[in-house]
Rosetta silent file (secondary structure, phi, psi, omega in degrees, C-alpha in Angstrom):
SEQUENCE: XXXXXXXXXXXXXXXXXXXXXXXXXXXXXXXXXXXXXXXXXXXXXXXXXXXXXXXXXXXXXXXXXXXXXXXXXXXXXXXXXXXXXXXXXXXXXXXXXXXXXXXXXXXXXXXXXXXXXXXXXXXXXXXXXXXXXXXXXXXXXXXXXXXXXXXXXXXXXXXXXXXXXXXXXXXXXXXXXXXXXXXXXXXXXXXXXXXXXXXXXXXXXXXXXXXXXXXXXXXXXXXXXXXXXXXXXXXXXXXXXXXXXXXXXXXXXXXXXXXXXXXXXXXXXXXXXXXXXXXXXXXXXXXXXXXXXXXXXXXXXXXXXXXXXXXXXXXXXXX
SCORE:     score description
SCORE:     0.000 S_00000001
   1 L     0.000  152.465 -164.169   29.758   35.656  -55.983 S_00000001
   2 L  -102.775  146.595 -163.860   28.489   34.453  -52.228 S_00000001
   3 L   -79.637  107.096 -162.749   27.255   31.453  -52.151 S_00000001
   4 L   -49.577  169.741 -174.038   23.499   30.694  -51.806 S_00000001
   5 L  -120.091 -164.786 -169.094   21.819   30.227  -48.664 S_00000001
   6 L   -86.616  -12.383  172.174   19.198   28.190  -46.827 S_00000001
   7 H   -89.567  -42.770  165.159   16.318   30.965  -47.817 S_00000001
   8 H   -31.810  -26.295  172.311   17.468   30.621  -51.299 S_00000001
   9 H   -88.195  -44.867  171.897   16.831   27.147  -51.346 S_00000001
  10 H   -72.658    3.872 -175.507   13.599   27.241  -49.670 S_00000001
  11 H   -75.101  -51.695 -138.590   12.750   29.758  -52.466 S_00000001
  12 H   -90.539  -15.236 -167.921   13.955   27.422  -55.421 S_00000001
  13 H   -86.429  -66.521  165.900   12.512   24.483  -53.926 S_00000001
  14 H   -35.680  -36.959 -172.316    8.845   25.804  -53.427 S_00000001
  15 H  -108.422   -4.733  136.630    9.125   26.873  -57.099 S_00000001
  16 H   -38.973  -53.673  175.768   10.420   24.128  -58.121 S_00000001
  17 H  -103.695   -4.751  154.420    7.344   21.901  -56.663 S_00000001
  18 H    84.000   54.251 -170.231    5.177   24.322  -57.507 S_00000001
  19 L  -156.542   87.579 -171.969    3.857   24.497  -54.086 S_00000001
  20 L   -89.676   -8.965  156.463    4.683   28.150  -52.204 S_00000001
  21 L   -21.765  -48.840 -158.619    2.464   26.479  -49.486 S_00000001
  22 L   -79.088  132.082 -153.448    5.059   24.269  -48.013 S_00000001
  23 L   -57.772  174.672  169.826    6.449   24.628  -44.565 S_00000001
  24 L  -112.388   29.567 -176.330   10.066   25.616  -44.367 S_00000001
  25 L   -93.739  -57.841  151.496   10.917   23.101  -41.589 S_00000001
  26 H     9.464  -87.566 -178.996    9.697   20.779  -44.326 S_00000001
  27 H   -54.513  -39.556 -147.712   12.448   22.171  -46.798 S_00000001
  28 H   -85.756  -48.932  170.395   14.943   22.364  -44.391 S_00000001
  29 H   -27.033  -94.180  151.693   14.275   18.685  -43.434 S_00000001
  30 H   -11.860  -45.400  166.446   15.048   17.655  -46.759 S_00000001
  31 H   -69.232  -55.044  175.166   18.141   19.443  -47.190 S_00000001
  32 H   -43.616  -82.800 -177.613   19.534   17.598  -44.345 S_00000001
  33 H   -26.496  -36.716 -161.623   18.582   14.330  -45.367 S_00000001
  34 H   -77.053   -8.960 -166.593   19.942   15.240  -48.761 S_00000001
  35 H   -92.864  -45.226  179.556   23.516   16.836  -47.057 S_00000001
  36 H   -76.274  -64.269  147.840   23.662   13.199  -45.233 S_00000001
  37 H    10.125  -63.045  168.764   23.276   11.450  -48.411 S_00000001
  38 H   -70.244  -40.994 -168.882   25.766   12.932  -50.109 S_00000001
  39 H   -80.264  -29.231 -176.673   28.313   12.467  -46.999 S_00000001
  40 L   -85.803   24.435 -177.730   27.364    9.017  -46.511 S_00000001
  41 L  -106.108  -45.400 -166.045   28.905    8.522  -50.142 S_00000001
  42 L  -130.141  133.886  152.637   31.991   10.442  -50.198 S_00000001
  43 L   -59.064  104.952  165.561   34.252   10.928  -46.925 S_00000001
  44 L  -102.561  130.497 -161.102   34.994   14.678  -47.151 S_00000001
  45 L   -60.232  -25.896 -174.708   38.249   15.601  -45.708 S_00000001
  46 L   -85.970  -28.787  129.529   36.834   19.394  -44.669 S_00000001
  47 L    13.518  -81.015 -127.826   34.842   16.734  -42.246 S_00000001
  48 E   -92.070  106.692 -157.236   37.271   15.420  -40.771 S_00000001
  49 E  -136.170  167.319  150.256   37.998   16.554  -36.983 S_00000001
  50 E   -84.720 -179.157  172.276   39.271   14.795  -33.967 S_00000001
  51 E  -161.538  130.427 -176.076   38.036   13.778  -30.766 S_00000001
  52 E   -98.238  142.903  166.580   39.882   13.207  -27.754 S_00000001
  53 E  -147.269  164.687 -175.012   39.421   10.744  -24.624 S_00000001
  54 L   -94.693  174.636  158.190   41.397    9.325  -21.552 S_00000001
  55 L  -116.927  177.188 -167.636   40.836    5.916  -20.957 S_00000001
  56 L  -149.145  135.700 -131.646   40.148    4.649  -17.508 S_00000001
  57 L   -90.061  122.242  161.791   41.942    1.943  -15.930 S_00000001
  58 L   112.827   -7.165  178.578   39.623   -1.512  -15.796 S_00000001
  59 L   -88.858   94.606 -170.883   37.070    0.282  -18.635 S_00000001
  60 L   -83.600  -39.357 -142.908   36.498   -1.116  -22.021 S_00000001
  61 E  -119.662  132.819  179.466   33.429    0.454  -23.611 S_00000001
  62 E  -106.201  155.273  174.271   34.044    4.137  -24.442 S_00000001
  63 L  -126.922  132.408  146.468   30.801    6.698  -25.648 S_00000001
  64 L  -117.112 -176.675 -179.955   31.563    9.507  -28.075 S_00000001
  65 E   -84.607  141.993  172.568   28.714   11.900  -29.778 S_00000001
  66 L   -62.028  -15.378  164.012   27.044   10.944  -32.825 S_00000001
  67 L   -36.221  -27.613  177.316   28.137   14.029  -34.235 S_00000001
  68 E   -94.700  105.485  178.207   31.226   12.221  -35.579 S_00000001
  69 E   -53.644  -60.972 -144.360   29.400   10.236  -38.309 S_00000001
  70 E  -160.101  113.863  176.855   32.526    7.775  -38.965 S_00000001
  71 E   -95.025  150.166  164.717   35.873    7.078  -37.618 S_00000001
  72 E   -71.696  -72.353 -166.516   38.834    7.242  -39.720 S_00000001
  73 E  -147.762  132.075  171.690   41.455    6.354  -37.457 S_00000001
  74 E  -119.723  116.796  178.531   42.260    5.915  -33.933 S_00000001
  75 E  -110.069  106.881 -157.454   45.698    6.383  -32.285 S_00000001
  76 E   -71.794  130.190 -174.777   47.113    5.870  -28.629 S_00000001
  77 L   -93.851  -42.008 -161.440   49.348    9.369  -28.081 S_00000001
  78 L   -78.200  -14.160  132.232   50.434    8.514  -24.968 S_00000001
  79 L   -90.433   10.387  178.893   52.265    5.017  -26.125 S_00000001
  80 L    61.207   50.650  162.029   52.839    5.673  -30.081 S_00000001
  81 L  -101.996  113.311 -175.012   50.280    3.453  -31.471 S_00000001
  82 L   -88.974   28.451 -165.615   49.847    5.370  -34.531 S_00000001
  83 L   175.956   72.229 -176.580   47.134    3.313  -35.877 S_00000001
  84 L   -56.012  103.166 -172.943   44.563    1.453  -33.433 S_00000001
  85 E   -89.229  131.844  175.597   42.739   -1.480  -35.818 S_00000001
  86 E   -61.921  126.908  172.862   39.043   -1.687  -36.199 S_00000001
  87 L  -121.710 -174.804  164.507   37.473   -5.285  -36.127 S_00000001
  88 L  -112.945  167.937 -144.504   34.268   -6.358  -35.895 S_00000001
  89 L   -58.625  -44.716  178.850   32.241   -7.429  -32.747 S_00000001
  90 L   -75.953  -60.455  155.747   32.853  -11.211  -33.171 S_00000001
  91 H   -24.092  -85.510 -176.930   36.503  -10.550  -33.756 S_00000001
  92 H   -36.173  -23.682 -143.519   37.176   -8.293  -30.582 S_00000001
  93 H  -103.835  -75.199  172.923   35.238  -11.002  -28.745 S_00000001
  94 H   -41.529  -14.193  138.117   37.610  -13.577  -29.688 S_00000001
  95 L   -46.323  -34.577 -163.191   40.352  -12.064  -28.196 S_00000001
  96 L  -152.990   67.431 -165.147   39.378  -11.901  -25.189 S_00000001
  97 L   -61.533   -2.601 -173.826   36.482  -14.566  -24.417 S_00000001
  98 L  -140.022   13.091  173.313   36.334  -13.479  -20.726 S_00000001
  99 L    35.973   46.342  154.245   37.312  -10.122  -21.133 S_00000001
 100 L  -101.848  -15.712  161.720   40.240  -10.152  -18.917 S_00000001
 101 L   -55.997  131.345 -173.919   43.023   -9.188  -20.899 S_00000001
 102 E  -120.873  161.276  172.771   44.438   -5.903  -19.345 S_00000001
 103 E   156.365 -151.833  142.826   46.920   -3.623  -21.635 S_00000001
 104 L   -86.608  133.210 -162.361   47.550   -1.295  -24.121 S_00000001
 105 L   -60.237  147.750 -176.295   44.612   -0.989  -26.547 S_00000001
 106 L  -131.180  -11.176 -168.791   45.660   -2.034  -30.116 S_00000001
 107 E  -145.920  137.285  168.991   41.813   -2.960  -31.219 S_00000001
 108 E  -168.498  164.961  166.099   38.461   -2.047  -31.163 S_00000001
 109 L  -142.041  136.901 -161.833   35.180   -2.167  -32.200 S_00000001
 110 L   -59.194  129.316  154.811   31.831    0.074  -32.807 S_00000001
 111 L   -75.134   -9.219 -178.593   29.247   -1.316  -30.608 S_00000001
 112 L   110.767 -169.836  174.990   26.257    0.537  -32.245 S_00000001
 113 E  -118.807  140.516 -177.974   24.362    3.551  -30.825 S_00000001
 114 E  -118.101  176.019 -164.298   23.283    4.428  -27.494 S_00000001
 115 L  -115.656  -17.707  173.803   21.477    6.846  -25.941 S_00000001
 116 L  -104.734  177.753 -177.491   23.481    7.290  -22.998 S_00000001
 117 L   -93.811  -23.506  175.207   27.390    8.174  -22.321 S_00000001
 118 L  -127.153  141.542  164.378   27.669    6.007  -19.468 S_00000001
 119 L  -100.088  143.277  174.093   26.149    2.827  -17.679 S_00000001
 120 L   -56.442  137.059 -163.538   25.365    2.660  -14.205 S_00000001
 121 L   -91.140   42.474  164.263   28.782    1.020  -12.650 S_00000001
 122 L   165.621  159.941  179.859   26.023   -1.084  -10.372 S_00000001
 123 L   -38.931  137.462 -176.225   22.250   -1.791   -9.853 S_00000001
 124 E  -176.327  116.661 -174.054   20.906    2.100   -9.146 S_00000001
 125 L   -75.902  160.082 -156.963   17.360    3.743   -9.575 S_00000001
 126 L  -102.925  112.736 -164.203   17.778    6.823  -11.784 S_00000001
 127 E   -88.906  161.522  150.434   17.946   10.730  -11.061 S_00000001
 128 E  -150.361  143.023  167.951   17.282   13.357  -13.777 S_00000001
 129 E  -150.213  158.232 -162.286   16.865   17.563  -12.919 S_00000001
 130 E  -104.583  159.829  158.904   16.695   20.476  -15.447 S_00000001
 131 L   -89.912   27.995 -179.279   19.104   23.296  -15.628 S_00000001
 132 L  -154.466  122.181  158.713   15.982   26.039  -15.463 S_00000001
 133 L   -17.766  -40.517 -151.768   13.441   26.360  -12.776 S_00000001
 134 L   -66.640  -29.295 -147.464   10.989   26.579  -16.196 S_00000001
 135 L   -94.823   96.296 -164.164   10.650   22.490  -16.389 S_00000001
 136 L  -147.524   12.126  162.908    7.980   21.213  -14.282 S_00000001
 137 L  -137.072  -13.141  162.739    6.169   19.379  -16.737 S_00000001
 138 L   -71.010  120.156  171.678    8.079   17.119  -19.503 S_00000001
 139 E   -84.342  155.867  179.968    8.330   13.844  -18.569 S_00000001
 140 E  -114.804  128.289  163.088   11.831   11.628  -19.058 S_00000001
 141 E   -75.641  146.355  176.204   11.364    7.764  -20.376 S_00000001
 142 E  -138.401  127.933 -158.603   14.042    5.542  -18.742 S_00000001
 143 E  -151.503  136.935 -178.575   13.873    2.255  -20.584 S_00000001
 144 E  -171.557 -166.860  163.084   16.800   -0.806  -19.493 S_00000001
 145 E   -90.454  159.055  147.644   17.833   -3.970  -17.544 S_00000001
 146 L  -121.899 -158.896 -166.017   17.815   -4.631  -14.031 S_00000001
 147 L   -51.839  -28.127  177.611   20.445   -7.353  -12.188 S_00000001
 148 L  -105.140   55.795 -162.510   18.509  -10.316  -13.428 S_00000001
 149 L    -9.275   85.032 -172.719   18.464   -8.929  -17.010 S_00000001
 150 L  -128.150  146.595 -178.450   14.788   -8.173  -17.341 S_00000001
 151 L   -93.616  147.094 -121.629   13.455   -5.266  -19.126 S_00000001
 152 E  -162.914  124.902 -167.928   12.405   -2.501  -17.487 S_00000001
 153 E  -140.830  158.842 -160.131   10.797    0.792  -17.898 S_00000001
 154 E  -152.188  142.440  128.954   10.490    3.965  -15.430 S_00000001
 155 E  -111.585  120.224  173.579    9.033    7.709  -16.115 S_00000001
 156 E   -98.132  150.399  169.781    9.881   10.611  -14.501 S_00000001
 157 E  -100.352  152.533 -154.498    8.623   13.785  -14.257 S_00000001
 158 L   -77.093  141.210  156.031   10.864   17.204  -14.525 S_00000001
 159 L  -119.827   40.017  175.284   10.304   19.085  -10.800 S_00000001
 160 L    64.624 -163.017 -167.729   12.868   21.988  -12.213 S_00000001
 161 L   -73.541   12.487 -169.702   16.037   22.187  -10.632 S_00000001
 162 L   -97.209  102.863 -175.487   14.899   19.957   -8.084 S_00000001
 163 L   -28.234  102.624  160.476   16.396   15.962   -8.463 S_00000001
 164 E   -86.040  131.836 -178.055   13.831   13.908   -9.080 S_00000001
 165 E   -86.511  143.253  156.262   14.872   10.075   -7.934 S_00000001
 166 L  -117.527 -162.366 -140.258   12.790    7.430   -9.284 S_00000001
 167 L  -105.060  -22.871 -169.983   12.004    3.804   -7.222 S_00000001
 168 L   -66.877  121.778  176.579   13.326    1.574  -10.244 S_00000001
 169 L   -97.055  119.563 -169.621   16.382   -0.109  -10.347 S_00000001
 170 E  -117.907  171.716  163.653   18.362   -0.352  -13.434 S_00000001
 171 L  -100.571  -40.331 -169.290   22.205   -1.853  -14.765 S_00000001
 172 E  -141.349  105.457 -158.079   21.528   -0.742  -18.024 S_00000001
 173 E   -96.878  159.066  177.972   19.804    2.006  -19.629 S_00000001
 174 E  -139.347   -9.706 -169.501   19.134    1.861  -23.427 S_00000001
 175 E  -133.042  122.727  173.765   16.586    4.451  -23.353 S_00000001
 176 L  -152.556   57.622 -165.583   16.184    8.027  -22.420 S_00000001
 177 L  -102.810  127.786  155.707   13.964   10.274  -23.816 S_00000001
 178 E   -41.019  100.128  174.366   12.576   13.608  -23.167 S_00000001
 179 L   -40.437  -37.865 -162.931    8.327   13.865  -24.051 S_00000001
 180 L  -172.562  140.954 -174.135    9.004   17.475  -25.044 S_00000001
 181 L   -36.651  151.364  174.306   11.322   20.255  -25.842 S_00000001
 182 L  -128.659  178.289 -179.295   12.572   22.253  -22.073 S_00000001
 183 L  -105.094    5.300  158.798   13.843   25.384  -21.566 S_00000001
 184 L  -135.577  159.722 -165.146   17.138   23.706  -19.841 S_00000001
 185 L   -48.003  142.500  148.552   19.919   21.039  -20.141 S_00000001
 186 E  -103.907  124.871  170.926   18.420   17.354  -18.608 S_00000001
 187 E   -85.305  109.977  138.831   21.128   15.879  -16.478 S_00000001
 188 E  -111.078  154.760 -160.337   20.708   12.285  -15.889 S_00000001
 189 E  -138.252  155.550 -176.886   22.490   10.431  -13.055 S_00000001
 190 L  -103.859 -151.184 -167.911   22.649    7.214  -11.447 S_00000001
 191 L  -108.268   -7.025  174.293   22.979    7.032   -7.678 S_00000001
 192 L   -57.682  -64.650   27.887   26.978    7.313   -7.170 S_00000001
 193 L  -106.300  119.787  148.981   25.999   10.077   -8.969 S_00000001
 194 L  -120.851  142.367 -145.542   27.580    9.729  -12.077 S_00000001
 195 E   -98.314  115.689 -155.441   26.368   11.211  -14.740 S_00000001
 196 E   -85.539  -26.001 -170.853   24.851    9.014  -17.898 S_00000001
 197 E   173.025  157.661 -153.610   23.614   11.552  -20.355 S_00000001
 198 E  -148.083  102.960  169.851   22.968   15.611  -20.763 S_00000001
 199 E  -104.765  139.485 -175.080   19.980   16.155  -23.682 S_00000001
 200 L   -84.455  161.026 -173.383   20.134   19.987  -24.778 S_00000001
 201 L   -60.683  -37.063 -177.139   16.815   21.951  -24.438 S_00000001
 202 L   -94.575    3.546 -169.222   16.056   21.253  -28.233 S_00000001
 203 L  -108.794  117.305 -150.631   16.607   17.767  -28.185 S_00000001
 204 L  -106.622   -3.978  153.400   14.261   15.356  -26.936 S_00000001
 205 L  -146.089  155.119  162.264   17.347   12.365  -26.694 S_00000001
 206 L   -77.866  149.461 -178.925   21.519   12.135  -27.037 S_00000001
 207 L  -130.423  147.435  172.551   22.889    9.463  -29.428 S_00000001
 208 E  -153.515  162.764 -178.322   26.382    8.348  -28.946 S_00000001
 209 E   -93.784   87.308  154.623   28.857    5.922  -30.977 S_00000001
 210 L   -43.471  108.204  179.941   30.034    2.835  -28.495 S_00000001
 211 E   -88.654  150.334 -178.059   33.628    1.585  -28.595 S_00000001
 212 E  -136.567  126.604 -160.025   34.690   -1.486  -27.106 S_00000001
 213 E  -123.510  154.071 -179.437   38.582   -1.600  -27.086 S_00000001
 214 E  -131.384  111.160    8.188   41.322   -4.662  -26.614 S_00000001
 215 L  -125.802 -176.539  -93.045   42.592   -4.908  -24.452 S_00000001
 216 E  -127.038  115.187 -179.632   41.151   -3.756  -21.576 S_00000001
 217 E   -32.614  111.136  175.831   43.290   -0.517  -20.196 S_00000001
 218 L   -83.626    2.926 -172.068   45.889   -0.935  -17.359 S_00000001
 219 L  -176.859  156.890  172.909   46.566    2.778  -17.228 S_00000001
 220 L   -60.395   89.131 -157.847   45.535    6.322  -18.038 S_00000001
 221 L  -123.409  143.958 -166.351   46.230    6.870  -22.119 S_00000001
 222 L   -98.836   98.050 -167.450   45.488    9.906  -24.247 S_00000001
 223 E   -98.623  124.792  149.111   43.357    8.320  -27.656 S_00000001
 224 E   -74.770   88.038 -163.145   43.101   10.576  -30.339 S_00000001
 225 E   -84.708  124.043 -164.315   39.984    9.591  -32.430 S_00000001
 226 E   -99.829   63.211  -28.831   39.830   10.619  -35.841 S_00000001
 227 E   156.911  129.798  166.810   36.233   11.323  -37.246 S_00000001
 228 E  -116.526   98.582  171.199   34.360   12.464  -40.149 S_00000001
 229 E   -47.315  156.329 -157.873   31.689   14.643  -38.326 S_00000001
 230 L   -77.765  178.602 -179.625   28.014   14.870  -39.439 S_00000001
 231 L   -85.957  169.046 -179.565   27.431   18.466  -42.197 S_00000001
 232 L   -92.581  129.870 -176.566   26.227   21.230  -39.794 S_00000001
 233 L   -74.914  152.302 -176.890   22.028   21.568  -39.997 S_00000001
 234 L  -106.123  132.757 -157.113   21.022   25.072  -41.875 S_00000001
 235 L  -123.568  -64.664 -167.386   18.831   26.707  -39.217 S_00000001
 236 L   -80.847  166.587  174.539   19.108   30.323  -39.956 S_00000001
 237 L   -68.529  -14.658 -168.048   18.211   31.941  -43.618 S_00000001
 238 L  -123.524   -1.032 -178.732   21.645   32.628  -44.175 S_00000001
 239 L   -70.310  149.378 -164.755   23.124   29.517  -43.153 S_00000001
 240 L  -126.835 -172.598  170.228   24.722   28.258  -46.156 S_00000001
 241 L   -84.813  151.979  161.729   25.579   23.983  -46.772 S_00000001
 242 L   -33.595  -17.546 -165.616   27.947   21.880  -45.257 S_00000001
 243 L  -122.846 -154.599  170.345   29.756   20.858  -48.227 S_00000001
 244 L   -99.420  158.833  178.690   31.625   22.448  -51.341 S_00000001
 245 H   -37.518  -37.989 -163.332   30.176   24.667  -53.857 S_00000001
 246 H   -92.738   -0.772  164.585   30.298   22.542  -56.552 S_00000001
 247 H  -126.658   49.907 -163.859   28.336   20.018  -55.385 S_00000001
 248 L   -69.377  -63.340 -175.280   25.638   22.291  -54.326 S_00000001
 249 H   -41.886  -48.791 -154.502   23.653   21.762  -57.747 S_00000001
 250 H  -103.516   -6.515  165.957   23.203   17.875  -57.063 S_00000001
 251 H   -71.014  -49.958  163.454   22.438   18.470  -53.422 S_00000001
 252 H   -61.001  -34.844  176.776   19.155   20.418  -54.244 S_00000001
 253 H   -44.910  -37.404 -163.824   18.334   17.455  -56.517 S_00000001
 254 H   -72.268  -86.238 -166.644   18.864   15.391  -53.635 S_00000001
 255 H   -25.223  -62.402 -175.568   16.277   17.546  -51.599 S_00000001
 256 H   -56.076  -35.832  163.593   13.712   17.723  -54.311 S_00000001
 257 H   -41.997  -70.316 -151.696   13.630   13.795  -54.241 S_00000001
 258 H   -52.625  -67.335 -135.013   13.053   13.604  -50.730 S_00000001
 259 H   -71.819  -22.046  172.067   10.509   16.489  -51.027 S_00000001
 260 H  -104.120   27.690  153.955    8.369   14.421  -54.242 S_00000001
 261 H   -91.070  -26.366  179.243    8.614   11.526  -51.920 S_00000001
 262 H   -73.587  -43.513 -166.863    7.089   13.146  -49.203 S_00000001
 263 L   -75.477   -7.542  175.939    4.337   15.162  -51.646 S_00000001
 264 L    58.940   31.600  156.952    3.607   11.277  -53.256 S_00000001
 265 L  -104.509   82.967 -159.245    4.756   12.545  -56.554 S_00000001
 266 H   -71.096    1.046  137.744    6.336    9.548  -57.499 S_00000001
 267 H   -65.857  -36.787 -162.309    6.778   10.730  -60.971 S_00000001
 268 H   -82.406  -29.316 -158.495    8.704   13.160  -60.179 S_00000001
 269 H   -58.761  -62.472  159.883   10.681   11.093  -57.410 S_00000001
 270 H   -29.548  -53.857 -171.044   11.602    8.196  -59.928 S_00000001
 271 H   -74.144  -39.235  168.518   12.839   10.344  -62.466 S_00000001
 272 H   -77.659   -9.147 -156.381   15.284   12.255  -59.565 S_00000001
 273 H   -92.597  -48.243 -166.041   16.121    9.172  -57.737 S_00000001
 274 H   -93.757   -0.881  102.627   17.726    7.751  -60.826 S_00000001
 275 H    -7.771  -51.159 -130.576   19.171   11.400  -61.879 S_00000001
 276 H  -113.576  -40.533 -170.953   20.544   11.545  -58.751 S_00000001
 277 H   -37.758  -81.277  178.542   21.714    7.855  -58.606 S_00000001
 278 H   -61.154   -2.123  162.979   24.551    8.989  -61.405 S_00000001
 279 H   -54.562  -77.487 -167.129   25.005   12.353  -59.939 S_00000001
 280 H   -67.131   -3.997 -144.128   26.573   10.609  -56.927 S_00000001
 281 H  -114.297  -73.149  175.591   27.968    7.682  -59.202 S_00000001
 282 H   -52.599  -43.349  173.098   29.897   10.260  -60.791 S_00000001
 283 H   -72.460    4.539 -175.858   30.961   12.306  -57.999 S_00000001
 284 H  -103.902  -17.969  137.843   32.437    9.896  -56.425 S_00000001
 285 H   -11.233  -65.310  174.350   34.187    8.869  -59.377 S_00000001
 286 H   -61.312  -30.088  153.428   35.620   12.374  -59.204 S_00000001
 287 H   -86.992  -20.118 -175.440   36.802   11.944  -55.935 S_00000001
 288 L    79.636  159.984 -171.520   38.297    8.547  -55.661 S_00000001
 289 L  -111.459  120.549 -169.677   36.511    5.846  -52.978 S_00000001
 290 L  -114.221    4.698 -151.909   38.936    6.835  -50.223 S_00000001
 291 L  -121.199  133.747 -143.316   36.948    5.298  -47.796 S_00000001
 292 L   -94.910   40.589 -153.723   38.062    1.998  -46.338 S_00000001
 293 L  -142.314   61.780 -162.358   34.777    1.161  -44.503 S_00000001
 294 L   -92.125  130.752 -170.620   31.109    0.591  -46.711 S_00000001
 295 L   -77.599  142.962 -148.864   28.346    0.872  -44.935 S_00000001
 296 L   -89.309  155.578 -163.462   25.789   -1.967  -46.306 S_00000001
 297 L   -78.726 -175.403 -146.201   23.742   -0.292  -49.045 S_00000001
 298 L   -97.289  171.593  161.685   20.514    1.330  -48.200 S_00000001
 299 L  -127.314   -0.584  167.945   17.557   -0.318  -50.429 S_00000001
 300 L  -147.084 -158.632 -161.845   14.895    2.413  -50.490 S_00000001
 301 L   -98.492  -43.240 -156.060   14.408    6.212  -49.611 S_00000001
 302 H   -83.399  -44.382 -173.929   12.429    5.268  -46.413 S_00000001
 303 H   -90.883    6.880  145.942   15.353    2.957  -44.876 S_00000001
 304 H   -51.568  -77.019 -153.524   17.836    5.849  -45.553 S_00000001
 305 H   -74.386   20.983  167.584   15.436    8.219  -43.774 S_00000001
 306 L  -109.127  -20.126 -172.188   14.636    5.539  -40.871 S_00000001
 307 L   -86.211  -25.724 -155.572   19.007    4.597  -40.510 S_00000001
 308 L   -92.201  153.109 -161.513   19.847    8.499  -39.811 S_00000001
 309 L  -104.789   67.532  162.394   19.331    8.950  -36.237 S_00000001
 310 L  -116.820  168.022 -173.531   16.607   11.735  -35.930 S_00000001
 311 L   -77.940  132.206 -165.063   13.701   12.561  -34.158 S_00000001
 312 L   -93.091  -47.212  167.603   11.269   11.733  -36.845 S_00000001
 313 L   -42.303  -25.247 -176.323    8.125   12.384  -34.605 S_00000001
 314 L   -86.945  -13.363 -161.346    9.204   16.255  -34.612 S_00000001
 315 L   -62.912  128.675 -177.544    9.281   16.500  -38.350 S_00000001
 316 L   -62.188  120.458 -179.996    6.912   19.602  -39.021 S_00000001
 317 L   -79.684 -161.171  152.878    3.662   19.244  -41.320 S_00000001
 318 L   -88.840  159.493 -160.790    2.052   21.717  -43.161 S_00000001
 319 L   -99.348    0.000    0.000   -0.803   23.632  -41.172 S_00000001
C-alpha cells in the first residue's frame, strides 16, 4: 500500500477542522512544524548524514548549514581522532584564555546560529550581486560591528548581475537578509572578496551552525562531522514525510495542534497537545533516548514555533 502524501494530508486535515477554506501553505506549514517536533524528540538514524570540512591553518570558528539539525559526532580523519569532544562555550574558553593554543583539534563547541558562512578577515564595506539580470529591485539588510565594536546597519539595493559595493564598514556581520524572494542566487562578499554567504532565490536569509574548535589548527585536516539533518519540507502533492510510516498517525496529530492553535480553537488544541504529549512520551519509550545531548525543554507551542529557524513573516494567510 503507498504511503500517503502531502495532498492527502491537506485533504484529511481540512476535514478534520472542518474548514475546506484553509490555505494549503497553511497545512503544509504545520506539517513541518509538526515533522520538527517529532525529530527534536527522537534522533532518527535514517537522519543521520555527514558533512565534511578542511580546516584552515590559524582558523578556529568553522560555519556549516542549518540543515544538519544536531551533531552526533565529530572526528579528525586525517590524524585518527575518532571522537572530537563537545564542551560548552565557557569550557572551550578555558582552555585557551587567549586563544593561542595551535594544534590538533580534540574540542569544540556550538557557537549558536549565524547568518553568514564567513566573517570579514578585516574592517571591509560589503558587496552583494544576483545570479540573474531579473533583480533590480530587492533590497539586502547588512546588520554588524565595525573596528570599534559599534553596531551598524547598511542596505543595499540588487543592480542584477552588477556588484553593488556599499560605503559602510563592517568586522562582523550578524545580519543579512533579502526584503523579497529573486529570481537568482545573492552572493555576498567582503572586499578581499571572499565570499560570506549565498541565499537561494526562495530564501530571503542562510542560517548556519558555528563551531569553535581547540585548539586552534596548525595544519590542513580532513573533519568528518556527523549530523542528524533537518526532515525534508513536503512541497509537491506527492511528496510524502520525512520520517517512518508508523509514526505518520501521531504526526498528523501533531499538525492538527498547530493548526487549532493557529484557528484559536483552544479546545481542540488542549485536548491534542496533551494527546500528543503521550504520543511522543511513548514513542520515545519505543525507541530508547539515544541521544546524549537535551535541548532545554520548550514551555509553550509559540516558543517551539519562535526556536525553529524560519521565516515566519512569509507564513501564508488565508485570502
Amino acid at each position: 500500500m503507498p504511503r500517503s502524501n502531502l495532498a492527502t494530508y491537506r485533504t484529511e486535515i481540512k476535514n478534520l477542522l472542518k474548514n475546506q477554506n484553509l490555505a494549503n501553505s497553511r497545512i503544509d506549514y504545520w506539517l513541518y512544524l509538526a515533522e520538527q517536533r517529532v525529530v527534536r524528540e527522537i534522533d532518527l538514524d535514517q537522519l543521520l548524514i555527514p558533512y565534511n570540512i578542511s580546516t584552515v591553518v590559524s582558523t578556529r570558528d568553522y560555519y556549516i548549514p542549518t540543515l544538519y539539525r544536531r551533531i552526533r559526532h565529530i572526528n579528525d580523519v586525517t590524524n585518527n581522532n575518532a571522537s572530537i569532544e563537545e564542551v560548552s562555550i565557557r569550557e572551550l574558553t578555558s582552555y585557551d584564555p587567549d586563544g593561542n593554543q595551535t594544534g590538533n583539534i580534540s574540542k569544540y563547541a556550538v557557537m549558536g546560529i549565524h547568518e553568514v558562512s564567513a566573517q570579514p578577515l578585516a574592517a571591509s564595506v560589503i558587496s552583494i550581486v544576483s545570479s540573474s539580470a531579473s533583480d533590480t529591485s530587492q533590497t539586502v539588510k547588512l546588520a554588524g560591528y565595525n573596528a570599534n565594536q559599534v553596531y551598524i546597519e547598511e542596505t543595499l539595493t540588487l543592480n542584477g548581475t552588477i556588484a553593488v559595493t556599499g560605503t559602510t564598514s563592517f568586522t562582523e556581520l550578524i545580519e543579512v537578509r533579502k526584503s523579497a524572494d529573486t529570481v537568482g542566487i545573492i552572493t555576498v562578499s567582503d572586499d578581499d572578496p571572499v565570499v560570506l554567504t549565498r541565499i537561494p532565490f526562495n530564501e530571503h536569509r542562510m542560517q548556519y551552525m558555528k563551531l569553535r574548535v581547540f585548539p586552534i589548527p596548525d595544519s590542513i585536516d580532513t573533519i568528518h562531522i556527523y549530523s542528524y539533518r533537518k526532515p525534508l519540507i513536503m512541497e509537491d502533492a506527492q511528496d510524502t514525510p520525512d520520517i517512518p510510516e508508523e509514526w505518520v498517525e501521531l504526526l498528523l496529530k501533531i499538525a492538527l495542534e498547530f493548526g487549532a492553535y493557529d484557528n484559536q480553537d483552544f479546545d481542540l488544541y488542549f485536548k491534542l497537545r496533551d494527546e500528543n504529549e503521550l504520543g511522543l512520551m511513548k514513542l520515545k519509550t519505543q525507541q530508547g533516548n539515544r541521544r546524549t545531548y537535551r535541548r532545554r525543554k520548550v514551555g509553550s507551542l509559540k516558543e517551539l514555533i519562535d526556536e525553529l529557524p524560519l521565516d515566519k513573516t512569509r507564513i501564508a494567510t488565508d485570502s
